[in-house]
FILUM-577820 format. One line per field, with one value per residue (C-alpha): residue in one letter; residue number from 1; x, y, z. Coordinates in steps of 0.5 Angstrom, whole numbers, plus 2048, in hexadecimal, padded with zeros to 3 digits. Each point is the difference from the previous one (the first is absolute). Example, Ala and Ser with C-alpha at 12.3 -4.5 7.8 and 13.67 -1.06 7.14 Angstrom:
<sites>
type: [a, s];
seq: [1, 2];
c1: [819, 802];
c2: [7F7, 807];
c3: [810, 7FE];
</sites>
This chain:
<sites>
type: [x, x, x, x, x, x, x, x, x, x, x, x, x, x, x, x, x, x, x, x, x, x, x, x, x, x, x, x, x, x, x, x, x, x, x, x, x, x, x, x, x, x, x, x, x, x, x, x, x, x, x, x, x, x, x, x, x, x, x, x, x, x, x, x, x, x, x, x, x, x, x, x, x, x, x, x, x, x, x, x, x, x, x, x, x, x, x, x, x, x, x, x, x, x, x, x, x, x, x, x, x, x, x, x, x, x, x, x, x, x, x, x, x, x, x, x, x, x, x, x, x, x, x, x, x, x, x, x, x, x, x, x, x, x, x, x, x, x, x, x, x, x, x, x, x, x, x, x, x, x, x, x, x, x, x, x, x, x, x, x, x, x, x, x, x, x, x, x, x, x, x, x, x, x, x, x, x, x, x, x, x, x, x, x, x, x, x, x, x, x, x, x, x, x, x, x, x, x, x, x, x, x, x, x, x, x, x, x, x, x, x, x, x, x, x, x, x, x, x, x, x, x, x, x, x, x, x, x, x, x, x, x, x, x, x, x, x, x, x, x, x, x, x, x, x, x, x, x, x, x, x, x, x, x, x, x, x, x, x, x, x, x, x, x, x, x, x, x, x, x, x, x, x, x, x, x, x, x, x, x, x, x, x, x, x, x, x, x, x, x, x, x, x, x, x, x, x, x, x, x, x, x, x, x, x, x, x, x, x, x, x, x, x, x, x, x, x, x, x, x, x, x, x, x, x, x, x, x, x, x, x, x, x, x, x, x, x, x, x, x, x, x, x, x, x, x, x, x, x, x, x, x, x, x, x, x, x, x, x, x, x, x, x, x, x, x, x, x, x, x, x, x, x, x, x, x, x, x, x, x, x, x, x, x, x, x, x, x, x, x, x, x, x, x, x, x, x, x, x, x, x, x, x, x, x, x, x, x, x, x, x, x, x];
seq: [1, 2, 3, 4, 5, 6, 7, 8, 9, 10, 11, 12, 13, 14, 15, 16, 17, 18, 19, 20, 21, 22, 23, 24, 25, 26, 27, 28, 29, 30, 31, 32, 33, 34, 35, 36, 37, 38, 39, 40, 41, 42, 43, 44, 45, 46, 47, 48, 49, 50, 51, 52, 53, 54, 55, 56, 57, 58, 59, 60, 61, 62, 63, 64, 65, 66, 67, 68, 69, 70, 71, 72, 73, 74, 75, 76, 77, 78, 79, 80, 81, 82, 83, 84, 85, 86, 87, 88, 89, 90, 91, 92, 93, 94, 95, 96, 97, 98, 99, 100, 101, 102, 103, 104, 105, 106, 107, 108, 109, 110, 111, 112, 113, 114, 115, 116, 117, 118, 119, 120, 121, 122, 123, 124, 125, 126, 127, 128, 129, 130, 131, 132, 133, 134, 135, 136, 137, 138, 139, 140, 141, 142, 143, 144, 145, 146, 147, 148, 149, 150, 151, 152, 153, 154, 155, 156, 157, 158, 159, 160, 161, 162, 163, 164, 165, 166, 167, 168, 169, 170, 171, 172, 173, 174, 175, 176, 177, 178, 179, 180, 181, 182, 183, 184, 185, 186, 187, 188, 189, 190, 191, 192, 193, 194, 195, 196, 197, 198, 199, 200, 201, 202, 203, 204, 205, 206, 207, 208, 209, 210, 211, 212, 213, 214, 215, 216, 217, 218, 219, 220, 221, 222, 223, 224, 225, 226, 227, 228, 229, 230, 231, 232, 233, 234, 235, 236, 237, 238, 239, 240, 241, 242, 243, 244, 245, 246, 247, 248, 249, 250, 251, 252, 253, 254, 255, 256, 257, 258, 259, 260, 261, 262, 263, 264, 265, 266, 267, 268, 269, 270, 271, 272, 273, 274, 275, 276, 277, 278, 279, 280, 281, 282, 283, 284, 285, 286, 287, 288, 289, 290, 291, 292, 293, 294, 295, 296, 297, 298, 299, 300, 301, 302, 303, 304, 305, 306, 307, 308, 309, 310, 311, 312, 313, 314, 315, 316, 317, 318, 319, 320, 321, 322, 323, 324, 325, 326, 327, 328, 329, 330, 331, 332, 333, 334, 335, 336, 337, 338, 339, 340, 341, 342, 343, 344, 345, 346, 347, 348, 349, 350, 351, 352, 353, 354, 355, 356, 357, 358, 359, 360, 361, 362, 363, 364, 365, 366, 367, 368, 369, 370, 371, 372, 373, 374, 375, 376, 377, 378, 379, 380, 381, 382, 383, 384, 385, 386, 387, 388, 389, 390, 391, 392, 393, 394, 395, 396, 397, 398, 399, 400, 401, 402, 403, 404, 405, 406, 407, 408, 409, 410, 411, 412, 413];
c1: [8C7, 800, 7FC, 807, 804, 7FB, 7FF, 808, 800, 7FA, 804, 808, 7FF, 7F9, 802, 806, 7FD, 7F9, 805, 804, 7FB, 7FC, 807, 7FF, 7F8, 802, 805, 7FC, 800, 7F8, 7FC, 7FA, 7F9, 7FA, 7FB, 7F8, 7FE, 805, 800, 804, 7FF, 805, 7FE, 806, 7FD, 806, 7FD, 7FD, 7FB, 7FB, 801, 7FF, 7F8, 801, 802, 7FA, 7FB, 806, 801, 7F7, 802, 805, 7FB, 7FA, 805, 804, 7FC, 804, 806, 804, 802, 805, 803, 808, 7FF, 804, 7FF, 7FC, 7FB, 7FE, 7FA, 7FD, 801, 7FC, 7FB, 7FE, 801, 804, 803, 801, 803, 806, 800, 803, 807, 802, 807, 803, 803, 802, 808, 803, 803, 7F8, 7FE, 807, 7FD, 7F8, 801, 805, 7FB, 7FA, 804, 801, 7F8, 7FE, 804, 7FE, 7F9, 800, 7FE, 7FE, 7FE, 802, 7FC, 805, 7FC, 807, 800, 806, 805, 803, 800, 7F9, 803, 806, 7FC, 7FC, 806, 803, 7F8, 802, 7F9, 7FF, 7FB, 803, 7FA, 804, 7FF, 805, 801, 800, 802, 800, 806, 801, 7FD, 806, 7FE, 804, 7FE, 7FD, 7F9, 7FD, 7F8, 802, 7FB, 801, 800, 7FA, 801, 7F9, 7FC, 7FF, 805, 7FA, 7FE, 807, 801, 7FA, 803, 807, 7FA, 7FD, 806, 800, 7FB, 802, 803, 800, 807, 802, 7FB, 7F9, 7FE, 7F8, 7FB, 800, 7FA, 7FB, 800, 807, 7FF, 7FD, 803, 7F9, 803, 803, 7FD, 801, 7FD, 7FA, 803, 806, 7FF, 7FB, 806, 805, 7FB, 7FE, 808, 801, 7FA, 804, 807, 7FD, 7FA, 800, 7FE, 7FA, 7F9, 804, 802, 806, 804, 807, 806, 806, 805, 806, 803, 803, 806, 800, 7FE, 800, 7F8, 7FF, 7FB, 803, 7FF, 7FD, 7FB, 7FE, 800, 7FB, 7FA, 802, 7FE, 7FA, 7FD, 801, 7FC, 7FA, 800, 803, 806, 807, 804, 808, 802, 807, 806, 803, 806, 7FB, 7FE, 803, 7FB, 7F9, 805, 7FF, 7F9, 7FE, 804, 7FD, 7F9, 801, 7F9, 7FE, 7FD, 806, 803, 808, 7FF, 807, 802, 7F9, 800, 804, 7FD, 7FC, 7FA, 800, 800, 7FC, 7FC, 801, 7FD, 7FB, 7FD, 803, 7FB, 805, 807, 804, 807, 806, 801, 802, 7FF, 7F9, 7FD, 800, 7FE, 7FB, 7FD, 7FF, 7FB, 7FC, 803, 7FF, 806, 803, 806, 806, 805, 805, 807, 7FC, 7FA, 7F8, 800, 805, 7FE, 7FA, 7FC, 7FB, 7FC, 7F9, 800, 807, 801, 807, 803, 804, 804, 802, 808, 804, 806, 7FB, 7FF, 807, 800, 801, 802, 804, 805, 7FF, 7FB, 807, 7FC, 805, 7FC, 804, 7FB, 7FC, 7F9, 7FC, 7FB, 7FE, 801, 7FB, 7FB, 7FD, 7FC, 7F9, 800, 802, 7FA, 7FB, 802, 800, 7F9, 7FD, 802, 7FE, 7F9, 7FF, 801, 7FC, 7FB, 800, 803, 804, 805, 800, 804, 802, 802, 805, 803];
c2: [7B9, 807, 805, 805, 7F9, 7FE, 808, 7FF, 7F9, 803, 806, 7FE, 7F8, 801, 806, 7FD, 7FA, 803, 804, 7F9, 7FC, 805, 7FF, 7FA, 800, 805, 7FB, 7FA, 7FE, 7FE, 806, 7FF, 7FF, 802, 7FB, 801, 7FA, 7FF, 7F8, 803, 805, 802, 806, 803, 803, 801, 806, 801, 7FC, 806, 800, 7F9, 801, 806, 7FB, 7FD, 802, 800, 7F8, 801, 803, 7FA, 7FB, 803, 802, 7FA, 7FA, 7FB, 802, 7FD, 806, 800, 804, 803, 802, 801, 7FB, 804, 801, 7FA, 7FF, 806, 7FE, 7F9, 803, 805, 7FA, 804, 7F9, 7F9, 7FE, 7FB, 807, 804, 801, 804, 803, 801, 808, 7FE, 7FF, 802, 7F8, 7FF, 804, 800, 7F8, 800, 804, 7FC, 7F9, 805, 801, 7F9, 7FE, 806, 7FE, 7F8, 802, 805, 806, 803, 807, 805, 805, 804, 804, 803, 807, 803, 7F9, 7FD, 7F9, 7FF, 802, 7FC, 7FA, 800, 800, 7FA, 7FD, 7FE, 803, 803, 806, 804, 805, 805, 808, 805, 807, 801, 808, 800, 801, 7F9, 7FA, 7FC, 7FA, 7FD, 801, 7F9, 801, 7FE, 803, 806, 803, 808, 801, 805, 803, 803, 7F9, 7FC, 7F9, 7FB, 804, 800, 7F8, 7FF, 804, 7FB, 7FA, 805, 801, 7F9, 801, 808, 802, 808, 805, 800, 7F9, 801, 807, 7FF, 804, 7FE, 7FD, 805, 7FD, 7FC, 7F7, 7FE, 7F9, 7FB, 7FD, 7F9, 7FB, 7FD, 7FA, 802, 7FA, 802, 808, 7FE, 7FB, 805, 805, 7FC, 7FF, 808, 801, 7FB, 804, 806, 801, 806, 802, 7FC, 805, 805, 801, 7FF, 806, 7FE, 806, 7FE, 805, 7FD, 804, 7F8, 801, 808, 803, 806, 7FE, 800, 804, 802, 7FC, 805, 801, 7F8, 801, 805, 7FE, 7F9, 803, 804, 7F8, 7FD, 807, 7FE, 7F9, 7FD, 7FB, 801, 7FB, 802, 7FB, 7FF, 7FC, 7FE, 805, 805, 7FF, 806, 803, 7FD, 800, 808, 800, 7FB, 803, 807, 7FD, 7FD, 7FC, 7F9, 801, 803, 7F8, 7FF, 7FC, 801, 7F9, 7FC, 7FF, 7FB, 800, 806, 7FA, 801, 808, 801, 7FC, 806, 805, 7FC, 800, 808, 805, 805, 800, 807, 7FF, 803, 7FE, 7F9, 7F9, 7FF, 807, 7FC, 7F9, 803, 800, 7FA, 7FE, 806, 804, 807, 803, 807, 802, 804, 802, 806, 7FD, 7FD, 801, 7FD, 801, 7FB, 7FC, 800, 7FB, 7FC, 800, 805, 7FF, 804, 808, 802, 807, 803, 807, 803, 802, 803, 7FB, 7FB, 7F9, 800, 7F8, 7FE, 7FC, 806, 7FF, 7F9, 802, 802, 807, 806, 802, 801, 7FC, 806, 7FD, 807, 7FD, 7FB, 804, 806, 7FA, 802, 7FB, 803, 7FF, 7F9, 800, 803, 7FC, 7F8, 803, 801, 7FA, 7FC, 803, 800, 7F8, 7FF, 804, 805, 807, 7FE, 806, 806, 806, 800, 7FA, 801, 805];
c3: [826, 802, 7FC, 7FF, 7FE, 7FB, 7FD, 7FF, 7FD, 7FB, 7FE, 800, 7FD, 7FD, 7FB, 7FE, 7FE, 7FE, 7FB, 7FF, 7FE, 7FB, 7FC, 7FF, 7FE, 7FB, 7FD, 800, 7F8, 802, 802, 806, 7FC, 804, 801, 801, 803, 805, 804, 805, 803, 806, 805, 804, 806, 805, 803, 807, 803, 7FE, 7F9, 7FF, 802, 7FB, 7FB, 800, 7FA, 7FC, 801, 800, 7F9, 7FD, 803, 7FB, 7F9, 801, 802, 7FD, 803, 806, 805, 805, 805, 802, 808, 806, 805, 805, 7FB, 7FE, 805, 7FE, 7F8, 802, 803, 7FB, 7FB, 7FB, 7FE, 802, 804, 7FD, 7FC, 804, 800, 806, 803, 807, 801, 807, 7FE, 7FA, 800, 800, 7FB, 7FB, 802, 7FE, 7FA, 7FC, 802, 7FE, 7F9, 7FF, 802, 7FB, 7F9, 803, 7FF, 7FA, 802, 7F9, 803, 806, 803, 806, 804, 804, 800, 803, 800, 7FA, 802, 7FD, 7F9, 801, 802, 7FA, 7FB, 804, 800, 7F8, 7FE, 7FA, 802, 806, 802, 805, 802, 7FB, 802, 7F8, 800, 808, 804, 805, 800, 7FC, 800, 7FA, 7F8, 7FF, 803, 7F9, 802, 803, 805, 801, 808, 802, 807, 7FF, 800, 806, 7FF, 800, 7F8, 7FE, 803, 7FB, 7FA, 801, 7FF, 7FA, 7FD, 7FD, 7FB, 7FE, 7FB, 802, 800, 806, 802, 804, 7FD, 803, 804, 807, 804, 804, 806, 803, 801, 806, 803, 802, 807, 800, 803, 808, 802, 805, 805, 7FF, 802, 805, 804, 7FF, 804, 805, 802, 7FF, 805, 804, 800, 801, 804, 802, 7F8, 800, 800, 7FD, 7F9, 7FE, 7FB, 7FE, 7FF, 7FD, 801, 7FC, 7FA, 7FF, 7FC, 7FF, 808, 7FB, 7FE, 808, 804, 807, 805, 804, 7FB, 800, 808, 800, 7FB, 804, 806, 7FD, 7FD, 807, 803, 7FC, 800, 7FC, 801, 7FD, 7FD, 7FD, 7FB, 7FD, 7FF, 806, 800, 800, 806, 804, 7FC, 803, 807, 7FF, 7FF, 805, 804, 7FF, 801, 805, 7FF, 7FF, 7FA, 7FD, 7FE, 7FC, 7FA, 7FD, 7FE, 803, 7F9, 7FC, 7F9, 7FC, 801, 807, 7FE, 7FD, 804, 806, 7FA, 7FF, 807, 800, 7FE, 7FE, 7FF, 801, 7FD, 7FC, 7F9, 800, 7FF, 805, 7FC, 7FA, 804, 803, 7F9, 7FF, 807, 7FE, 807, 800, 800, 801, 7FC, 801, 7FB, 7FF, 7FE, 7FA, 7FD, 800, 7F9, 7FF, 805, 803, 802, 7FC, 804, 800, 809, 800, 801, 7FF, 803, 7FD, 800, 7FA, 802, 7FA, 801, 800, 7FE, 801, 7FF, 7F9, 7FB, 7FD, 808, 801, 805, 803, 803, 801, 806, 807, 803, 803, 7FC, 801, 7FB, 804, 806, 7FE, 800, 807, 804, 800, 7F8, 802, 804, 7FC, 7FA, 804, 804, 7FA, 7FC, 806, 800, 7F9, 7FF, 807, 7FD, 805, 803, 804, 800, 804, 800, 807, 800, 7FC, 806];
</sites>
């Protein structure tokens, strides 16, 4: 489904019945009693790829408090490669949900109700921010502790009045704290829930494992489809916005740091899906250098992406999916942000730079909109970001992991 269909579907259906069923929790004659050792434990994570990886500590976090306690994971479909990989449940407990068509959708949600009320889900943890089809889940799941975010005094975020553990939405704290707080929550007592001084230092994922024969097999085929690269060290760009173009540096820009790689050495590889493929056509074509390779759908799962990170020294990106990827193969990774905010969501990753300029309308991409920005399309905060930043922080970054100096200023001409 479109992302306009699906944002009118959550507002015209989905507030209507968020009202409906908070009706009927307030005349249910038995009250929900809040468990503190929940057996079941269920996650909805229906959020872009991105956000699941930054899912992670809170599922870390689940595992430690309630280790007796069976997890289990409500994901759109796309996602669950990526939730296997990062071994957030097992795999006979993930529950999954196609989005291609609303008959698919409408479909795979009532099979994904029946299956959770068959297994008994006792508690629900509902990571959505900015759509209501988490919390209205929760409430058909049958479970009798629903842990959902609620705007309290906030304007917004509506989201039904039958969330019973309620977690005060903080724009202010990176997502993966506040994903923690969801996991907290089942054990607070505080008015509203989660009253607690944050940790110093932001998580850092460990990278997850790849069989050694596995990588090696993969980059002897690499090397095969494209020899031109071999010799060079591979930096990946990924010049998408994905589902928001507003998150996209111009293309220009995306030319000419590629350009700028290949003129010192290195080899470019522009990655992406393949209906982005008119992107890298633009870069190669501006380039116009055998080093400079189109990755857009050369790659059929995340596995096989994360393979290109790995063998990647550095990825330049806008805020997507493979920033966040990138992460969990330890790739040093420049970041570009501007409709949203590193605050939120920045990397966890200790290799990652995020550029970042403050604009007064922005982020402009929020919870309180439905990520619905009121910008015309004229991104100048991510316009403002000039190719020799870009430079300067990817030399940097490159030279820092190399161990050794590797930028120059005039390099960056």
């Amino acid at each position: 489904m479109k992302l306009v269909l699906q944002r009118r579907i959550d507002r015209y259906l989905g507030t209507p019945l968020c009202l409906f069923l908070s009706l009927l929790n307030y005349l249910q004659v038995k009250k929900n009693i809040p468990l503190l050792q929940p057996k079941k434990i269920l996650v909805i994570l229906l959020s872009e790829m991105g956000s699941v990886v930054l899912a992670k500590p809170m599922f870390d976090h689940i595992q430690t408090a309630h280790p007796s306690a069976e997890i289990f994971v409500l994901v759109f479909k796309k996602n669950e490669e990526l939730v296997k990989l990062l071994n957030l449940a097992p795999d006979k407990n993930i529950i999954s949900i196609r989005d291609t068509t609303l008959p698919e959708f409408v479909s795979d949600s009532i099979k994904a109700v029946i299956k959770m009320r068959q297994v008994g889900i006792d508690a629900v943890l509902d990571c959505e921010l900015f759509s209501r089809i988490g919390s209205i889940v929760s409430f058909l799941s049958g479970a009798k502790l629903r842990v959902g975010f609620y705007p309290y005094t906030q304007e917004g975020l509506y989201r039904g009045s039958f969330i019973n553990r309620r977690v005060i939405y903080n724009p202010y704290v990176h997502i993966s704290q506040q994903f923690v707080s969801l996991a907290e929550s089942l054990e607070s007592n505080t008015v509203p829930l989660m009253k607690r001084q944050l940790e110093g230092k932001p998580f850092t994922l460990a990278p997850i494992p790849l069989d050694r024969r596995d990588v090696e097999k993969w980059k002897l085929k690499f090397e095969s489809d494209f020899p031109a690269i071999v010799g060079s060290k591979l930096i990946a760009l990924y010049p998408s916005g994905g589902l928001l173009p507003l998150r996209a540096w111009p293309i220009d820009h995306y030319c000419a740091i590629a350009k700028n790689f290949i003129a010192n050495g290195y080899a470019v590889g522009v990655i992406g899906l393949n209906h982005e493929k008119i992107l890298a056509e633009t870069i190669l074509s501006y380039c116009d250098h055998n080093k400079c390779i189109d990755l857009t759908g050369y790659t059929k799962t995340i596995r096989e992406l994360l393979f290109i990170l790995q063998y990647s020294i550095l990825l330049a990106t806008n805020d997507s999916g493979p920033g966040h990827f990138a992460a969990l193969v330890q790739t040093p990774t420049v970041i570009l942000y501007g409709p949203e905010t590193p605050v939120l969501y920045a990397s966890l990753s200790e290799k990652t730079a995020a550029i970042y300029h403050d604009f007064s309308c922005s982020p402009c991409l929020t919870a309180y909109n439905h990520r619905n920005s009121p910008c015309d399309g004229d991104n100048i905060c991510l316009k403002s970001i000039t190719v020799a930043e870009v430079l300067y922080q990817s030399y940097g970054i490159i030279g820092k992991n190399e161990g050794e100096a590797r930028f120059n200023r005039n390099i960056c001409g």
